[in-house]
C-alpha positions in Angstrom: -19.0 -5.9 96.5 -18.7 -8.4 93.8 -16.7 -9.7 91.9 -18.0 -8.2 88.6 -17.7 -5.1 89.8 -14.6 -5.3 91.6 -13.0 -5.8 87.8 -15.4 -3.2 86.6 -13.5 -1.0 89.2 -9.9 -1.9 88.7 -10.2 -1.5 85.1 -11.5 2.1 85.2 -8.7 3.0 88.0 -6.2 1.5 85.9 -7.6 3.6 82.8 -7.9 6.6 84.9 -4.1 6.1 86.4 -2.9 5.9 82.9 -4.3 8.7 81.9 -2.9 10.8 84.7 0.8 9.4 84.0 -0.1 10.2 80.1 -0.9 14.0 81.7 2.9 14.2 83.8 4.4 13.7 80.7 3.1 15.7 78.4 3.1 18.3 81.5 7.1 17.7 80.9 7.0 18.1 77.0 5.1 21.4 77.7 7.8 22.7 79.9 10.6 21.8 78.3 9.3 23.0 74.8 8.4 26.1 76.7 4.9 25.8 75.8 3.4 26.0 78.9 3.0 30.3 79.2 0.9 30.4 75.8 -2.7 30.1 76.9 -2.8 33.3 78.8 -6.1 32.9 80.4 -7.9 30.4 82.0 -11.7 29.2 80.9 -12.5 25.9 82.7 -15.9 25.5 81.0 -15.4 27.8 78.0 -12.2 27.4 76.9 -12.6 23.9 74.9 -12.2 25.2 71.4 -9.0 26.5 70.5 -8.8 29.0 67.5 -10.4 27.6 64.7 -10.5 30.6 62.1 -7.2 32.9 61.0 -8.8 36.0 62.8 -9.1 33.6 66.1 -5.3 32.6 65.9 -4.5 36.5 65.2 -6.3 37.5 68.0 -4.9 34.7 70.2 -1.6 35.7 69.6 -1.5 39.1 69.6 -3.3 38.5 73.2 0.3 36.7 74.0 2.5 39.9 72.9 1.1 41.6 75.7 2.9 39.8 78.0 6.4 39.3 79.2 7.3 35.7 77.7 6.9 36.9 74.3 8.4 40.6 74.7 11.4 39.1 77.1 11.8 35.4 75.2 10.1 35.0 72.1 9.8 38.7 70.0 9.8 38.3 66.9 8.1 34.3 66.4 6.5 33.7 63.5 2.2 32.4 63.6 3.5 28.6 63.0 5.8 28.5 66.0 3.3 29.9 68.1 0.5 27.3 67.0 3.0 25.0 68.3 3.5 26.2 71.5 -0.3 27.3 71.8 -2.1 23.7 70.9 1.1 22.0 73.5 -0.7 23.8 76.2 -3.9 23.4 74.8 -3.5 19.3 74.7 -2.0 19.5 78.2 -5.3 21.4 79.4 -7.6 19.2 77.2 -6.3 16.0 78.5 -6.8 17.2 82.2 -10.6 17.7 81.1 -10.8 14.1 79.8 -9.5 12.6 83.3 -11.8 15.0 84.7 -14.9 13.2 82.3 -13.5 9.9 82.6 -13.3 9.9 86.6 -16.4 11.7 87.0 -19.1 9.8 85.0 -18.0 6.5 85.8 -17.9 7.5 89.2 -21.0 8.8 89.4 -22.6 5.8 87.8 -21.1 3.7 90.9 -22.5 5.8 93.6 -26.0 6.2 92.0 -26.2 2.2 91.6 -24.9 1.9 95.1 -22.3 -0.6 94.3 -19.7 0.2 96.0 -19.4 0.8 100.2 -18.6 4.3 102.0 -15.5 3.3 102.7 -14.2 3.3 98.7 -16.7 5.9 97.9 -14.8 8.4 100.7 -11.4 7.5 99.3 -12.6 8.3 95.6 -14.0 11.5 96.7 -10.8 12.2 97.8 -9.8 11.2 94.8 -11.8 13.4 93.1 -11.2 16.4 95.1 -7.1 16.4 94.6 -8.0 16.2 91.0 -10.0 19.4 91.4 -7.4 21.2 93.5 -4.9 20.0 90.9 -7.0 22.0 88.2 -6.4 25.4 89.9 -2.8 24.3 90.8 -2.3 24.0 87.5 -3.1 27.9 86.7 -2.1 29.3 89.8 1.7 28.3 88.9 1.1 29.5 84.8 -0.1 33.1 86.8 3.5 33.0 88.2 4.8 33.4 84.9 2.7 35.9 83.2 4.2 38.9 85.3 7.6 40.8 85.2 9.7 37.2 85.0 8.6 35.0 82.3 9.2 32.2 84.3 7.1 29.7 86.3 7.4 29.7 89.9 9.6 26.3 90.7 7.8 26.4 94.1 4.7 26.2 92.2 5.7 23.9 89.8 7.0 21.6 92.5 3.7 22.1 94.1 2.0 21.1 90.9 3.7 18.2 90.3 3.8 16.8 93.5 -0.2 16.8 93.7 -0.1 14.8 90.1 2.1 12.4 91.6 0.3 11.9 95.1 -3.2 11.5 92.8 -1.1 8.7 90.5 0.4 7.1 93.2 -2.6 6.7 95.7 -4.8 5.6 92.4 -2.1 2.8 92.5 -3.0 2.3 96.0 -6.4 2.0 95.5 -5.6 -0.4 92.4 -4.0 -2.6 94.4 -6.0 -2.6 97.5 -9.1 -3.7 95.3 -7.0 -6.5 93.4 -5.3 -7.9 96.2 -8.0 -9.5 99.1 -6.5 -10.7 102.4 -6.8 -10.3 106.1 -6.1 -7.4 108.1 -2.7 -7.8 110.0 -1.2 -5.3 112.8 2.3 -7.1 111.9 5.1 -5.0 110.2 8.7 -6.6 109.4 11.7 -4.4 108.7 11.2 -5.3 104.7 7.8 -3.3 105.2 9.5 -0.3 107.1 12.0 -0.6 104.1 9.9 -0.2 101.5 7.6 2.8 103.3 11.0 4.3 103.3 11.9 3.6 100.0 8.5 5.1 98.4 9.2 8.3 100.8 12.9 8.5 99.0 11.5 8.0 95.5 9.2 11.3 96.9 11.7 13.2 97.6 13.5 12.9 94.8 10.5 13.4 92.5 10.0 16.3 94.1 13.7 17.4 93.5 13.4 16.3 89.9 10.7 19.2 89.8 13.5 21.8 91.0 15.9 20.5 88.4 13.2 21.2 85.9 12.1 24.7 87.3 15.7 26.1 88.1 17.1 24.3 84.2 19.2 22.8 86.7 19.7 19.8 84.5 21.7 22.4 81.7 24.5 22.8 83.8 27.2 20.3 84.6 26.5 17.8 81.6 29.0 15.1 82.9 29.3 12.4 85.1 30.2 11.1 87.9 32.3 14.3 88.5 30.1 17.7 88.1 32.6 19.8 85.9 35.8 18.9 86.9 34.7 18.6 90.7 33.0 15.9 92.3 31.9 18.7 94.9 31.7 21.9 92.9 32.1 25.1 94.3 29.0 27.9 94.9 27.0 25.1 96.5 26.3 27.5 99.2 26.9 31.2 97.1 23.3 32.1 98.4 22.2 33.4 101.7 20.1 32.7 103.7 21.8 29.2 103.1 18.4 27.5 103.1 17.7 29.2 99.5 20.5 27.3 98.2 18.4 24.1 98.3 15.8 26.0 96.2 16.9 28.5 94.0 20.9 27.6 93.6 21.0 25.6 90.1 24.2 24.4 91.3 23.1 22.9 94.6 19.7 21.5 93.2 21.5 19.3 90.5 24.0 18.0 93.6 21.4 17.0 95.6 19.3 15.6 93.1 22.3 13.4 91.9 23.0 12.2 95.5 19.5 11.4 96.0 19.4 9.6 93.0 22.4 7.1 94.6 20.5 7.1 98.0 17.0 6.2 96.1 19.6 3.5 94.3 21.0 1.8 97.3 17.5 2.0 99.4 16.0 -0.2 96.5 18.7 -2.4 96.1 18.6 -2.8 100.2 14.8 -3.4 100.1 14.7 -5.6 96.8 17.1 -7.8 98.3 15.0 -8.1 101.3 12.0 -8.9 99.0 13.8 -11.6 97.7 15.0 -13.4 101.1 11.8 -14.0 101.6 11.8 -17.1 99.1 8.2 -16.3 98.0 7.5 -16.4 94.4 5.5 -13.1 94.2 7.8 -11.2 96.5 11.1 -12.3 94.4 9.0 -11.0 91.3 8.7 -7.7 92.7 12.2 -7.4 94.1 13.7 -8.1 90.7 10.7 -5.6 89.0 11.6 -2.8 91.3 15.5 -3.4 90.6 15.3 -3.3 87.3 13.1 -0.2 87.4 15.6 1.6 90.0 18.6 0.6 87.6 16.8 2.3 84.2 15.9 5.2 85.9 19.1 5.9 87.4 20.5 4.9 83.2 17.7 7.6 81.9 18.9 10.3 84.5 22.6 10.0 83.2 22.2 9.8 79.8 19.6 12.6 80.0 22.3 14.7 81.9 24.7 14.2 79.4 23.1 14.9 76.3 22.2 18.5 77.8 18.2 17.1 78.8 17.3 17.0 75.4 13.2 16.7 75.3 12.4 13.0 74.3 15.1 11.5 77.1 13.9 13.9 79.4 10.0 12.7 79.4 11.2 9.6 79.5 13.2 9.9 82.4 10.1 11.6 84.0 8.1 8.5 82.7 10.3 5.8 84.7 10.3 7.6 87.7 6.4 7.3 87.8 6.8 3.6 87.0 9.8 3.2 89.7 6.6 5.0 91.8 4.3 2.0 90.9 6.1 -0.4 91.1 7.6 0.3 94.7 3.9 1.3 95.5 2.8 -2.3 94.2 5.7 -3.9 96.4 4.5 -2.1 99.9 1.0 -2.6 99.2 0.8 -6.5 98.9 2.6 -6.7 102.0 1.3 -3.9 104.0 -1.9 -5.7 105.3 -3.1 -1.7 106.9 -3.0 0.0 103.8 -5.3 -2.6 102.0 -9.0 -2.4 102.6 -10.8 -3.9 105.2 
């Protein structure tokens, strides 16, 4: 490969990536404006126009009264509020189309002028294909709400989001692994098994971020450090079988989000300072990059909290988590020799 098109190929990942952190987000501006059950149907190759006439939007809405999110939520909104609503899920779908363009053609021009070995072409095919099973993901948790409940599945949602983050963070893997050329090493040092640790913590508690979301989790107990007046509040264990606590109980999701908020904390600190014992310029850059991103996102997670997750602090909380992500991600892979290519 050369070098031409190695750049060629980092700057289209990087654009790509981008795009799908630009897609999380306003995935989490659709939820919390409660846009996301609008588009009642689902028309992958069809469905690029939204309502461009006064009989369309009519017919589009009165398509939404039939089901339980308007009759249950929102009876009675007016045609402006439901534009709103409407085109919110209409950009989020749209902008899952362009990633779809954008990764696809480029792609394809790649593989046709053989530039690039099977090796990278395999990994972008998988590439590819999470972005198509994200696609379906993406309706099969909307279907979840347009029954009895007017309410996404948080299983599904979890689900959902969790596939947008593994696609974001291995396109940072694959990012890296093209900028950053060195020799293939079976040697691992505890700073390397503490930051594979460290990106599996950041995981978790991504994925428990997606609970606080799907349960509203995050409008309950709007203090800190105590939760109410309790550091341990009661009904953390009011459901049975107990395991349903850690899914369903609003009251147990926010607990254990907030303690693996501290644990994600003190893993970073433990593998930043690690970073920086080594004395290496590039590594002490890092460590003090990943600090500082641990240490804003645990700031956006309180203030969010306290003022009762109000939309713009709450995307960007969503926002630093994907950039704690990278920039963990970064850390492990410059010093992971396996998990560059060959």
């Amino acid at each position: 490969m050369t070098e031409k098109i190695r750049f060629r190929l980092i700057c289209w990942l990087v654009l790509c990536a981008l795009l799908v952190f630009a897609m999380v987000l306003l995935g989490g501006a659709v939820r919390l404006t409660g846009s996301g059950l609008s588009m009642v149907d689902w028309r992958p190759v069809t469905g690029i126009l939204p309502p461009v006439s006064e009989s369309a939007w009519q017919d589009a809405f009165e398509q939404y009264k039939q089901f339980p999110e308007y009759q249950q939520v929102n009876a009675g909104i007016s045609m402006e509020s439901f534009r709103f609503i409407y085109l919110m899920e209409y950009a989020h779908r749209m902008l899952g189309r362009v990633i779809g363009l954008v990764f696809l053609l480029p792609f394809a021009g790649f593989l046709l002028s053989r530039s690039i070995g099977s090796g990278l072409a395999l990994r972008l095919w998988i590439l590819f294909g999470m972005g198509a099973l994200q696609g379906g993901l993406g309706w099969y948790m909307v279907k979840s709400g347009l029954v009895d409940v007017p309410s996404v599945s948080q299983y599904r949602l979890v689900l959902h989001l969790f596939v947008a983050v593994l696609i974001f963070g291995y396109m940072v893997r694959l990012i890296t692994g093209l900028a950053i050329q060195r020799e293939v090493s079976v040697t691992l040092t505890h700073v390397e098994v503490l930051g594979v640790v460290t990106v599996a913590l950041v995981l978790l508690m991504i994925v428990s971020g997606g609970l606080v979301a799907g349960t509203h989790a995050g409008m309950i107990f709007n203090t800190f450090p105590r939760m109410g007046a309790d550091w341990i509040p009661d009904m953390l264990l009011s459901m049975t079988p107990a395991w349903k606590n850690l899914f369903e109980n609003a009251v147990m999701i926010q607990f254990v989000h907030r303690c693996l908020a501290l644990v994600v904390l003190l893993s970073v600190a433990i593998h930043a300072a690690s970073l920086f014992s080594r004395n290496l310029g590039h590594d002490r850059l890092m460590a003090v990059l990943v600090l500082v991103a641990a240490v804003i996102q645990a700031g956006l997670g309180i203030t969010t909290l306290l003022m009762a997750v109000p939309v713009h602090f709450a995307v960007a909380h969503q926002a630093g988590a994907l950039i704690l992500l990278a920039t963990i991600l970064t850390a492990v892979f410059r010093t992971i020799p396996l998990l560059r290519f060959p």
